[in-house]
NUGU-928352 format. One record per residue (C-alpha): residue in three letters; residue number from 1; x, y, z. Coordinates in pm, whole numbers, plus 50000, padded with zeros to 5 digits. Each point is the difference from the previous one (the first is absolute). Layout:
BEGIN
+-----+-----+-------+-------+-------+
|   r |   k |  east | north |    up |
+-----+-----+-------+-------+-------+
| ALA | NUM |     X |     Y |     Z |
...
+-----+-----+-------+-------+-------+
This chain:
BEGIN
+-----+-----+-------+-------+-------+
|   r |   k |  east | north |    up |
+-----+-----+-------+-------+-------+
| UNK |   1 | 70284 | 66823 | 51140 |
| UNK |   2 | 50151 | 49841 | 49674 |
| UNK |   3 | 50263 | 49758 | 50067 |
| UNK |   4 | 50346 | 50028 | 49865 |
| UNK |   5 | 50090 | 49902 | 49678 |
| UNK |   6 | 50328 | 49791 | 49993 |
| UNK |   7 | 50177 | 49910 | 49699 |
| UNK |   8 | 50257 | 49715 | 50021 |
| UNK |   9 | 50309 | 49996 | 49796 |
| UNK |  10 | 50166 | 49662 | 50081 |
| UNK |  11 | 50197 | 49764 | 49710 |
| UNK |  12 | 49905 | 49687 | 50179 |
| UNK |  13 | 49652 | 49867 | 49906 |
| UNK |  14 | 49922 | 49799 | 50309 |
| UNK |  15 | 50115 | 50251 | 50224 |
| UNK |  16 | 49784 | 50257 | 49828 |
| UNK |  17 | 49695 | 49787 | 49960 |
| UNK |  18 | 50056 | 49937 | 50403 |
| UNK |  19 | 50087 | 50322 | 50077 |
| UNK |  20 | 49655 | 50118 | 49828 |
| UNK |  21 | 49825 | 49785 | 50183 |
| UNK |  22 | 50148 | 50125 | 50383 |
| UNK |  23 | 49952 | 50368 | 49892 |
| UNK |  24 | 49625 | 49889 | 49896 |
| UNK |  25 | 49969 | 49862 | 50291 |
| UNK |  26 | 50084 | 50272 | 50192 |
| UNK |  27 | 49735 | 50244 | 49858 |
| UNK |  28 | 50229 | 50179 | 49728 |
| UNK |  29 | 49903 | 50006 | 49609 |
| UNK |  30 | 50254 | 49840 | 49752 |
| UNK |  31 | 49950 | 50159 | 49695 |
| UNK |  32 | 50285 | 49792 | 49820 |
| UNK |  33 | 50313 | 49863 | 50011 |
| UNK |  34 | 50314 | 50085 | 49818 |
| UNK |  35 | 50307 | 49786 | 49925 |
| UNK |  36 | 50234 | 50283 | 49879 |
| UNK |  37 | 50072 | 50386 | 50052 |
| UNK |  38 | 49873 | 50051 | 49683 |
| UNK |  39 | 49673 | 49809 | 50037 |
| UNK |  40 | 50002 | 50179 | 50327 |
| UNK |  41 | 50029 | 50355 | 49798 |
| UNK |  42 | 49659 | 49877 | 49755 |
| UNK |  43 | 49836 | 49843 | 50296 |
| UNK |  44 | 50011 | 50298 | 50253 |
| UNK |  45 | 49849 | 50257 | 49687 |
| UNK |  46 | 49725 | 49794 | 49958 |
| UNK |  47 | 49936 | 49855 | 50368 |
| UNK |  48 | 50039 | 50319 | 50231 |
| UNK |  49 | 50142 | 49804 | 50298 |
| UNK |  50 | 50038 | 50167 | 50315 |
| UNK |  51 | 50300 | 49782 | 50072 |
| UNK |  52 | 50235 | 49733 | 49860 |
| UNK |  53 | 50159 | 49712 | 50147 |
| UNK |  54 | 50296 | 50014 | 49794 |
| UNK |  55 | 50277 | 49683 | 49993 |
| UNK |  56 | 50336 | 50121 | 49985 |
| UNK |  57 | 50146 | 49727 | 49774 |
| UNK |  58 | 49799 | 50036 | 49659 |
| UNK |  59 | 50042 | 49873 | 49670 |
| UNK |  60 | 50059 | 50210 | 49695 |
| UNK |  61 | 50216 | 50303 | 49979 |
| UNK |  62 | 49858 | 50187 | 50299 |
| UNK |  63 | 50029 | 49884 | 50321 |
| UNK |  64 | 49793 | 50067 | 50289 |
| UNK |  65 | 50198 | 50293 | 50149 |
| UNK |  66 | 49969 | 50180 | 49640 |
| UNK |  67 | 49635 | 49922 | 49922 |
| UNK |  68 | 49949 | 50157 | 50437 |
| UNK |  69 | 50172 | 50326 | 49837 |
| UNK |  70 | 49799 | 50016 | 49680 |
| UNK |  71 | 49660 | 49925 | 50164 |
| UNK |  72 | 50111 | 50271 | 50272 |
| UNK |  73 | 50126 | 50269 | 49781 |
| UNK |  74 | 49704 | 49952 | 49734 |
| UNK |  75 | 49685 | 49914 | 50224 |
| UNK |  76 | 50119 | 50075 | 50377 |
| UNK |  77 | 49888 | 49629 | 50117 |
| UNK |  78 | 50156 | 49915 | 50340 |
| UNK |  79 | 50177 | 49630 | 49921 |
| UNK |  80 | 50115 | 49765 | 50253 |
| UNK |  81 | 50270 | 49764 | 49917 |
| UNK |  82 | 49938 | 49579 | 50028 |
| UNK |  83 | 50352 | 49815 | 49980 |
| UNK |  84 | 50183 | 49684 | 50154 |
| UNK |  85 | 50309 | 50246 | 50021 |
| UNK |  86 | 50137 | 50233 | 50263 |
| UNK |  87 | 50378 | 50040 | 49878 |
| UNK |  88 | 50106 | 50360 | 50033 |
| UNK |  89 | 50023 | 50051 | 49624 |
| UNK |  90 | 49661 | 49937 | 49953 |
| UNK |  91 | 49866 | 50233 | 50279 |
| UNK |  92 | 50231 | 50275 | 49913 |
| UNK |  93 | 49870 | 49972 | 49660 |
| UNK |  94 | 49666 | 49956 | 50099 |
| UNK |  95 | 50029 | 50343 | 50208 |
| UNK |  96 | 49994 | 50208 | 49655 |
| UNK |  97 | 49634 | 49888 | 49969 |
| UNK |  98 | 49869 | 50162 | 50294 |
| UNK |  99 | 49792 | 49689 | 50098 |
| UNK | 100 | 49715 | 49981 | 50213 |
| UNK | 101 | 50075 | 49682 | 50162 |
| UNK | 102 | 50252 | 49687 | 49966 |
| UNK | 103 | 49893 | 49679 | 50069 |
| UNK | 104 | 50193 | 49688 | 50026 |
| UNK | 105 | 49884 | 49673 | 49880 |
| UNK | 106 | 49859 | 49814 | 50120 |
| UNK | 107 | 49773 | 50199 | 50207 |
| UNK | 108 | 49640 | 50000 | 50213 |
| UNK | 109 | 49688 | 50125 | 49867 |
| UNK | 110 | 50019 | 50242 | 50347 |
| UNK | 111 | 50335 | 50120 | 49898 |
| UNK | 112 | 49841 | 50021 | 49617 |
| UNK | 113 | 49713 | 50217 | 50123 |
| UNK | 114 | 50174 | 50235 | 50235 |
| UNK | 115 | 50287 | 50068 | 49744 |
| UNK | 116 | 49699 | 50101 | 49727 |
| UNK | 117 | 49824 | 50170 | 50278 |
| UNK | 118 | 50288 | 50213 | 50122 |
| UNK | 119 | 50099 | 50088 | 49664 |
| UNK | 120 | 49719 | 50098 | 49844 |
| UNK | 121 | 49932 | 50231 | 50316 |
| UNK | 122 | 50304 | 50171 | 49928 |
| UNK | 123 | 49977 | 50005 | 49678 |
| UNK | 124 | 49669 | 50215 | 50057 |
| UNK | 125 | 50148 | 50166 | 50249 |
| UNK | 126 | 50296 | 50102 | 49770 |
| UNK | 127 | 49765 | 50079 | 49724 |
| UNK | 128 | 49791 | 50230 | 50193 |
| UNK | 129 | 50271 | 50224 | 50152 |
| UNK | 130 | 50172 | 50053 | 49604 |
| UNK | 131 | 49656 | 50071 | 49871 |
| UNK | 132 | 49923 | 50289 | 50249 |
| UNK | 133 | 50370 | 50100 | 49994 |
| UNK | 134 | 49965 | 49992 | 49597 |
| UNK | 135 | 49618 | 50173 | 50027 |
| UNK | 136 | 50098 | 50321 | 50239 |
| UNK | 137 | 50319 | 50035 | 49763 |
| UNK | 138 | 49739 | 50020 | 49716 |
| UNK | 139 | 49774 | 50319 | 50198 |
| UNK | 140 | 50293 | 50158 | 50080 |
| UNK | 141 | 50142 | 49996 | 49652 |
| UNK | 142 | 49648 | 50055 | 49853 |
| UNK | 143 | 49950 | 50281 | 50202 |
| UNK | 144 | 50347 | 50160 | 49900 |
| UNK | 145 | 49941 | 49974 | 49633 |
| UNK | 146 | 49642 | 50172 | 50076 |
| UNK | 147 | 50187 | 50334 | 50110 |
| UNK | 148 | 50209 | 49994 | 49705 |
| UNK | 149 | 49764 | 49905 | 49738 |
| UNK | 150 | 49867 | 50265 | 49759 |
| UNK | 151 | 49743 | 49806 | 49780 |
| UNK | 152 | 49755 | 49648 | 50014 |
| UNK | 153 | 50178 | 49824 | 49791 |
| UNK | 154 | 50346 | 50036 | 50214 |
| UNK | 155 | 49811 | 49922 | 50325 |
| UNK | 156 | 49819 | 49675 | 49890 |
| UNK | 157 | 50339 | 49850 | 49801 |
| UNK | 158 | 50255 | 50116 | 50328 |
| UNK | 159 | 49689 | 49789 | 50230 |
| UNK | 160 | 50068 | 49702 | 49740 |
| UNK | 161 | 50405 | 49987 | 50009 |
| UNK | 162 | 50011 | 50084 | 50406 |
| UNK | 163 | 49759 | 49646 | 50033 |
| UNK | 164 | 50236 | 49783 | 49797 |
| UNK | 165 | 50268 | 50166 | 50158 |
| UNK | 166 | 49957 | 50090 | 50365 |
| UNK | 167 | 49773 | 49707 | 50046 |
| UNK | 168 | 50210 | 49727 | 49752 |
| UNK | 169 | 49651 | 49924 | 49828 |
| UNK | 170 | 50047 | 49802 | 49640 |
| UNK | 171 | 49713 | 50267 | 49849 |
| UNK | 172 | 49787 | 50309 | 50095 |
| UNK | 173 | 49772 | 50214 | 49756 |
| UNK | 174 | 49763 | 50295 | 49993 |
| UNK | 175 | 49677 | 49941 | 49806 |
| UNK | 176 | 49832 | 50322 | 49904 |
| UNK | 177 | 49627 | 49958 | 49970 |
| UNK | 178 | 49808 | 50247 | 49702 |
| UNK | 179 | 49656 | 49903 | 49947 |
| UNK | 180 | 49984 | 49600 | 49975 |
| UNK | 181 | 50380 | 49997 | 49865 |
| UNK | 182 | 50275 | 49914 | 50270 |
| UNK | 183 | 50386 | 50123 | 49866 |
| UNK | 184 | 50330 | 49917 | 50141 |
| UNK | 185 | 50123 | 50320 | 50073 |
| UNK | 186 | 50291 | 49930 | 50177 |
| UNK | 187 | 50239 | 49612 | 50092 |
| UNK | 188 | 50262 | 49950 | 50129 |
| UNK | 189 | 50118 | 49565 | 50031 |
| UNK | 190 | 50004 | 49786 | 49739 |
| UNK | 191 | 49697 | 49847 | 49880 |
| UNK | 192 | 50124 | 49767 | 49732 |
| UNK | 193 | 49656 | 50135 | 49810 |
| UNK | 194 | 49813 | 49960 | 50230 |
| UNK | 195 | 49895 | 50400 | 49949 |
| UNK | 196 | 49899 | 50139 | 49710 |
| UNK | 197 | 50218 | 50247 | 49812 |
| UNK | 198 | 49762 | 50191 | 49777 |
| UNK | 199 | 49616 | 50020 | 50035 |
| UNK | 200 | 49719 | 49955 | 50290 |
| UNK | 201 | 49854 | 49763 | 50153 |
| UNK | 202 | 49594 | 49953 | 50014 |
| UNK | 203 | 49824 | 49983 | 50350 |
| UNK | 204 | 49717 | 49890 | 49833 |
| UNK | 205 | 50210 | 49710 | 49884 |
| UNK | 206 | 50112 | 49673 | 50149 |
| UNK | 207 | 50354 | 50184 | 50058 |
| UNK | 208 | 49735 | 50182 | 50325 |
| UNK | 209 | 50011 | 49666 | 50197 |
| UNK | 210 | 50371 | 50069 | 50109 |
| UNK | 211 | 50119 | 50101 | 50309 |
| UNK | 212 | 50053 | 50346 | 49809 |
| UNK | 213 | 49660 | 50034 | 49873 |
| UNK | 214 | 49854 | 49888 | 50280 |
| UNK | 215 | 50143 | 50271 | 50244 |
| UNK | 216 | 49907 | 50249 | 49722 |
| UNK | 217 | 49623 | 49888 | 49942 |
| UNK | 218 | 49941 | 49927 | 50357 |
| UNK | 219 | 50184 | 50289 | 50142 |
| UNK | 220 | 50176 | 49769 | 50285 |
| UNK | 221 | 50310 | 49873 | 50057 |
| UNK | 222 | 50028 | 49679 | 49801 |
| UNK | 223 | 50297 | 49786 | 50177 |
| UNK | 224 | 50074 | 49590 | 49880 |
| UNK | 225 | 50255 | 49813 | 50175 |
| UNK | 226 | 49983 | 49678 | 49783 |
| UNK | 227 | 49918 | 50164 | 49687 |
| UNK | 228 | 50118 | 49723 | 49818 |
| UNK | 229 | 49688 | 49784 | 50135 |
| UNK | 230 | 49725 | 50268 | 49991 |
| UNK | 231 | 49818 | 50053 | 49669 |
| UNK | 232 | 50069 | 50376 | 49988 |
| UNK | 233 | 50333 | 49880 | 49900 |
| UNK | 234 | 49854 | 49762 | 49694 |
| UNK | 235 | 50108 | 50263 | 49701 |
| UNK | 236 | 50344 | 50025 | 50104 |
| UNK | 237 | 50079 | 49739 | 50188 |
| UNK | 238 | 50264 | 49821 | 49757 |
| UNK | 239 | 50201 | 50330 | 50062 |
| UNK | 240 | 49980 | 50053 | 50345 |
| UNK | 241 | 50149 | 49630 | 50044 |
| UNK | 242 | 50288 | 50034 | 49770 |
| UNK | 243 | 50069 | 50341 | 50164 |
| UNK | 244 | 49970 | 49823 | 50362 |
| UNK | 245 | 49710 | 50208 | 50107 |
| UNK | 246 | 49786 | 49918 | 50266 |
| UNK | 247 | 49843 | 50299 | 50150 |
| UNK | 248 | 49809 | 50303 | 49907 |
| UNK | 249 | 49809 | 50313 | 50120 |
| UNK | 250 | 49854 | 50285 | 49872 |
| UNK | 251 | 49969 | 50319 | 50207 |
| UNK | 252 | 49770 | 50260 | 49841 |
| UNK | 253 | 50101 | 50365 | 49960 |
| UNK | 254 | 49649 | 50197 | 50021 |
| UNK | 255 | 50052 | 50383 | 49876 |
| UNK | 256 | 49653 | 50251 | 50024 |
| UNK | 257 | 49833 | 49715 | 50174 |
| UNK | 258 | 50060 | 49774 | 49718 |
| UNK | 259 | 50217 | 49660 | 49975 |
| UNK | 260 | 50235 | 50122 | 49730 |
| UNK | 261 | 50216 | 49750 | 49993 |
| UNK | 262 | 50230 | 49697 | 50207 |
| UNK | 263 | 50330 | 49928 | 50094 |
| UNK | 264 | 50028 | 49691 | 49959 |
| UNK | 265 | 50290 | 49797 | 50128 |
| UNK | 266 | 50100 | 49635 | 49919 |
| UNK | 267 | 50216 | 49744 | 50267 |
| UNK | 268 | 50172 | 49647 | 49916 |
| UNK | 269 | 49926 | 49911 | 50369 |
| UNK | 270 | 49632 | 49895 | 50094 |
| UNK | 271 | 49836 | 50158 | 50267 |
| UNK | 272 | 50186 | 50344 | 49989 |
| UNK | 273 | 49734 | 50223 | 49994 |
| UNK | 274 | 49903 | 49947 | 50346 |
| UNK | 275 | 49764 | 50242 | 50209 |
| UNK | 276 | 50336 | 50240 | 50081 |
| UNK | 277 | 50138 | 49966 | 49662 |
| UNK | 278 | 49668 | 50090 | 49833 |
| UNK | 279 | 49923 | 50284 | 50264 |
| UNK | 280 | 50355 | 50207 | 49940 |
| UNK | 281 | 49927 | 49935 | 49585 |
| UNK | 282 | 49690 | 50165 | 50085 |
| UNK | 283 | 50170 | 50262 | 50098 |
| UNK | 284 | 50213 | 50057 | 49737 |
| UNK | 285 | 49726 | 49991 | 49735 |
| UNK | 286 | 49869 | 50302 | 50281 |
| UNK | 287 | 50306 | 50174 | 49982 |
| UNK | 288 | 49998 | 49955 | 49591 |
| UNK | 289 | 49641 | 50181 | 50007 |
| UNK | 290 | 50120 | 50290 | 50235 |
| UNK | 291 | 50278 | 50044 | 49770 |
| UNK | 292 | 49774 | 50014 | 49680 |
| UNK | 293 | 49768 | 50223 | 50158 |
| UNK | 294 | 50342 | 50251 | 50134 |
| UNK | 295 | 50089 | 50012 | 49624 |
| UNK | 296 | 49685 | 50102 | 49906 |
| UNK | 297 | 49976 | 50251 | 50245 |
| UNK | 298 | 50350 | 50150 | 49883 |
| UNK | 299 | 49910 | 49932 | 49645 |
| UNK | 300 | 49642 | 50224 | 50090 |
| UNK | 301 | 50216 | 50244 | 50124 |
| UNK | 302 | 50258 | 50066 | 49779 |
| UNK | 303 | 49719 | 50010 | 49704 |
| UNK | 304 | 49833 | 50278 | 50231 |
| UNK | 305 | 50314 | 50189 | 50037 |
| UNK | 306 | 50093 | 49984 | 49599 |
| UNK | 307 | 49630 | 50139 | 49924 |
| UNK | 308 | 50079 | 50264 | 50268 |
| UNK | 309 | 50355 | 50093 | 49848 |
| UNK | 310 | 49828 | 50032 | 49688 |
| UNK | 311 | 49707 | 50187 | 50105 |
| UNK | 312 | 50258 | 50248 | 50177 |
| UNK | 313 | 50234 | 50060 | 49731 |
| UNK | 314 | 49713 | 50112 | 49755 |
| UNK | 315 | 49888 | 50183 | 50237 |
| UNK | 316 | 50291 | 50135 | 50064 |
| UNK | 317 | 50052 | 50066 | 49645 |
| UNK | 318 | 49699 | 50176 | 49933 |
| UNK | 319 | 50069 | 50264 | 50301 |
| UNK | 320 | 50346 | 50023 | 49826 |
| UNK | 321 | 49834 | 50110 | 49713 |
| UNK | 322 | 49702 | 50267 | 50093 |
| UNK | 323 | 50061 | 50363 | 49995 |
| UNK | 324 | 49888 | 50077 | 50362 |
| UNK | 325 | 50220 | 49943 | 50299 |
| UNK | 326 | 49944 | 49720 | 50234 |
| UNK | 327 | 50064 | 49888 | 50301 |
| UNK | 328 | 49863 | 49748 | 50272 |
| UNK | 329 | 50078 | 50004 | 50395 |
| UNK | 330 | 49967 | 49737 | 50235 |
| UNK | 331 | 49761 | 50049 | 50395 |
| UNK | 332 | 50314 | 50194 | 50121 |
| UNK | 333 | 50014 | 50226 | 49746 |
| UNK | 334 | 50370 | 49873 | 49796 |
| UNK | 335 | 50036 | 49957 | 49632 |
| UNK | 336 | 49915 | 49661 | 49851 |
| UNK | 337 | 49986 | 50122 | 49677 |
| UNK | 338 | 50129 | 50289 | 49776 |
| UNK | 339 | 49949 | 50101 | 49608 |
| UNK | 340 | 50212 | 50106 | 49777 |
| UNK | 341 | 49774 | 50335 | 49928 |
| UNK | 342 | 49989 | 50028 | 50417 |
| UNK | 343 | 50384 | 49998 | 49993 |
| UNK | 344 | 49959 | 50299 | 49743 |
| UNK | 345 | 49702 | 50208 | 50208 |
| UNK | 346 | 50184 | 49958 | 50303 |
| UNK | 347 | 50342 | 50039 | 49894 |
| UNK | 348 | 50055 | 49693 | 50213 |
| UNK | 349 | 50164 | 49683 | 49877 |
| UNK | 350 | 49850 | 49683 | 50119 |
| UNK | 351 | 50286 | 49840 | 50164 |
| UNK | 352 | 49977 | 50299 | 50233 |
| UNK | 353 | 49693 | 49982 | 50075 |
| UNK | 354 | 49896 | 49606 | 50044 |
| UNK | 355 | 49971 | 49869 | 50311 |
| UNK | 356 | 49968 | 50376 | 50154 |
| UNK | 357 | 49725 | 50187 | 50167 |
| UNK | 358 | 49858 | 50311 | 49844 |
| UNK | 359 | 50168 | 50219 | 50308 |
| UNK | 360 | 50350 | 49814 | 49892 |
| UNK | 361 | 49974 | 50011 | 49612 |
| UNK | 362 | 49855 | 50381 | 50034 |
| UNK | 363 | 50165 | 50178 | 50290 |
| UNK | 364 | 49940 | 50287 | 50162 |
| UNK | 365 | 49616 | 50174 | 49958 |
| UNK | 366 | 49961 | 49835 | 49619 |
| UNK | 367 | 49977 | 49673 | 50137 |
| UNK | 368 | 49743 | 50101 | 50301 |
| UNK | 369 | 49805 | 50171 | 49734 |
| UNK | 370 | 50000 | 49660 | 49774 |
| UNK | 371 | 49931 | 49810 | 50288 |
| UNK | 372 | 49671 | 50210 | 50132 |
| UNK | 373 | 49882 | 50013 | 49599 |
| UNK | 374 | 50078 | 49678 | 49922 |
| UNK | 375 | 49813 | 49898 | 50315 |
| UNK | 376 | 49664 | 50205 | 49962 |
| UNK | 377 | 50003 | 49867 | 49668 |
| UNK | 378 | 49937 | 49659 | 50164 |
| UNK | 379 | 49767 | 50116 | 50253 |
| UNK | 380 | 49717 | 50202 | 49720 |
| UNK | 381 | 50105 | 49726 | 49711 |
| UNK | 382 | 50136 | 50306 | 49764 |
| UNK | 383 | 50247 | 50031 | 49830 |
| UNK | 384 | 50385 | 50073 | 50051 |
| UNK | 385 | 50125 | 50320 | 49898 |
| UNK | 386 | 50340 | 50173 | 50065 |
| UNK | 387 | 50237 | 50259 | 49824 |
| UNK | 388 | 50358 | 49952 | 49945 |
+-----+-----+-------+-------+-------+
């Protein structure tokens, strides 16, 4: 197991050097130390802490309490407070952070560890259960815009905007797959251009060693929770750090038995594409393909019917237009169909005789006669004959 990475933001140099030192001690990685809120800010995009020890009293223009709300609001970390104060100003103010922890100095390196311990339990903890709250708010959603979707492109772009939205990711996008070209057909987020707008990108090409074009050539889900320290990440990673991202994962969407494209999600937290996370955005890329291949299906169908409809009304207009009478009936012997010349022979018109049998169109003896010649006409295969 990786051990946590602890950034220190403390304005006192000998208390930060020590401070390093105890948390070294103690197993944790320091990854740097800052001496304002806005060195805190710089270090934390670069650094990926899991934590930060963060002093209360800083110098500069940001204090401790508003550098906790930044680095909460932007990146998620869990902070705990280190001060020499306890006045009820300062912990009333301190409250608006949503710390982790608050630890008086001076303090024990047992009191150190348990405080880091405790909070960065909870802070998983409290991660997890807003991640699957956020992820089954995504399938439901996803699956609601399925039933009311009526073409591709309106399935893959609603999956985009219900990700960023439902599941407060910074970026999602579809990449369409034709040939060896990969398009975005659909994002939602912002990617500070990250994405391209126009044109494709080559999976023959080194752009094929991201997580992206690695889910697509490999046909696997292709999930990095430090993305910023793993070489598919080398083309883009300027980007992802000034947009704070630190995960990614690419779920494939396979349509005829071929991977036809991703969803492909992006995180500023590392590690959130854990084994639940990446099995319910699985699913979604499933429900995307069972959408696609519904449209198709309804697409299919309404073609069929619209070569039907036209098939019928030229037929319909060349029996319209011939100089004999005719007329079709269905297995229990009622009109389906009736001429214009059979409305003339028969002295019938064909509202009054659609959807009748030959008995209730042609009463009385007429219609028994019709009925037994229309019927031996079926049995010996001759024609129909009949005076009006």
């Amino acid at each position: 197991m990786s051990r946590a990475r602890i950034l220190i933001v403390e304005d006192e140099a000998i208390v930060a050097m020590d401070l390093q030192g105890r948390l070294t001690a103690l197993g944790y990685e320091t990854p740097g130390v800052a001496a304002s809120g806005e060195e805190a800010l710089r270090l934390t995009e670069s650094a990926s802490p899991d934590l930060v020890l963060m002093d209360i009293r800083l110098a500069g223009a940001m204090d401790g309490i508003a550098a906790a709300e930044r680095l909460r609001d932007r990146f998620g970390l869990p902070v705990v407070f280190l001060t020499a104060y306890a006045d009820d100003d300062t912990l009333e103010r301190a409250k608006f952070a949503d710390p982790f922890g608050y630890l008086l100095k001076p303090f024990q390196d047992r009191e150190l560890r348990t405080t880091i311990e405790m909070a960065l339990y909870k802070h998983r903890a409290d991660r997890n259960l807003r991640r699957l709250t956020r992820m089954y708010a995504i399938l439901s959603q996803v699956n609601q815009a399925i039933v009311r979707a009526v073409s591709r492109a309106e399935i893959l772009q609603q999956a985009a905007r219900i990700i960023v939205e439902y599941g407060a990711y910074p970026l999602a996008w579809v990449a369409w797959r034709e040939g060896d070209a990969v398009f975005p057909v659909a994002r939602s987020g912002e990617d500070g251009g990250l994405l391209r707008r126009e044109g494709a990108y080559d999976l023959n090409g080194p752009e094929a060693a991201g997580v992206t074009g690695t889910a697509l050539n490999t046909g696997q889900t292709c999930a990095v929770n430090r993305l910023l320290d793993d070489p598919r990440s080398m083309l883009w990673r300027e980007k992802l750090a000034e947009l704070g991202i630190r995960s990614a994962g690419a779920f494939p969407i396979r349509f005829k038995g071929e991977v036809c494209g991703t969803v492909s999600v992006y995180a500023r937290e590392p590690d959130a594409f854990d084994r639940e996370a990446v099995r319910l955005f699985e699913e979604v890329a499933l429900d995307v393909y069972f959408a696609l291949d519904w449209i198709e299906n309804q697409e299919q169908r309404r073609k069929a019917e619209t070569e039907l409809y036209s098939t019928h009304r030229q037929t319909t207009a060349i029996l319209e237009s011939i100089t004999d009478g005719f007329f079709s009936l269905d297995d229990e012997m009622r009109f389906t169909y009736f001429n214009a010349e059979a409305e003339r022979l028969l002295n019938r018109r064909r509202e009054e005789v659609i959807g009748r049998t030959l008995l209730e169109a042609f009463p009385e003896a007429r219609g028994s006669v019709f009925e037994l010649n229309y019927r031996r006409a079926l049995r010996d295969r001759t024609p129909l004959s009949f005076e009006t």
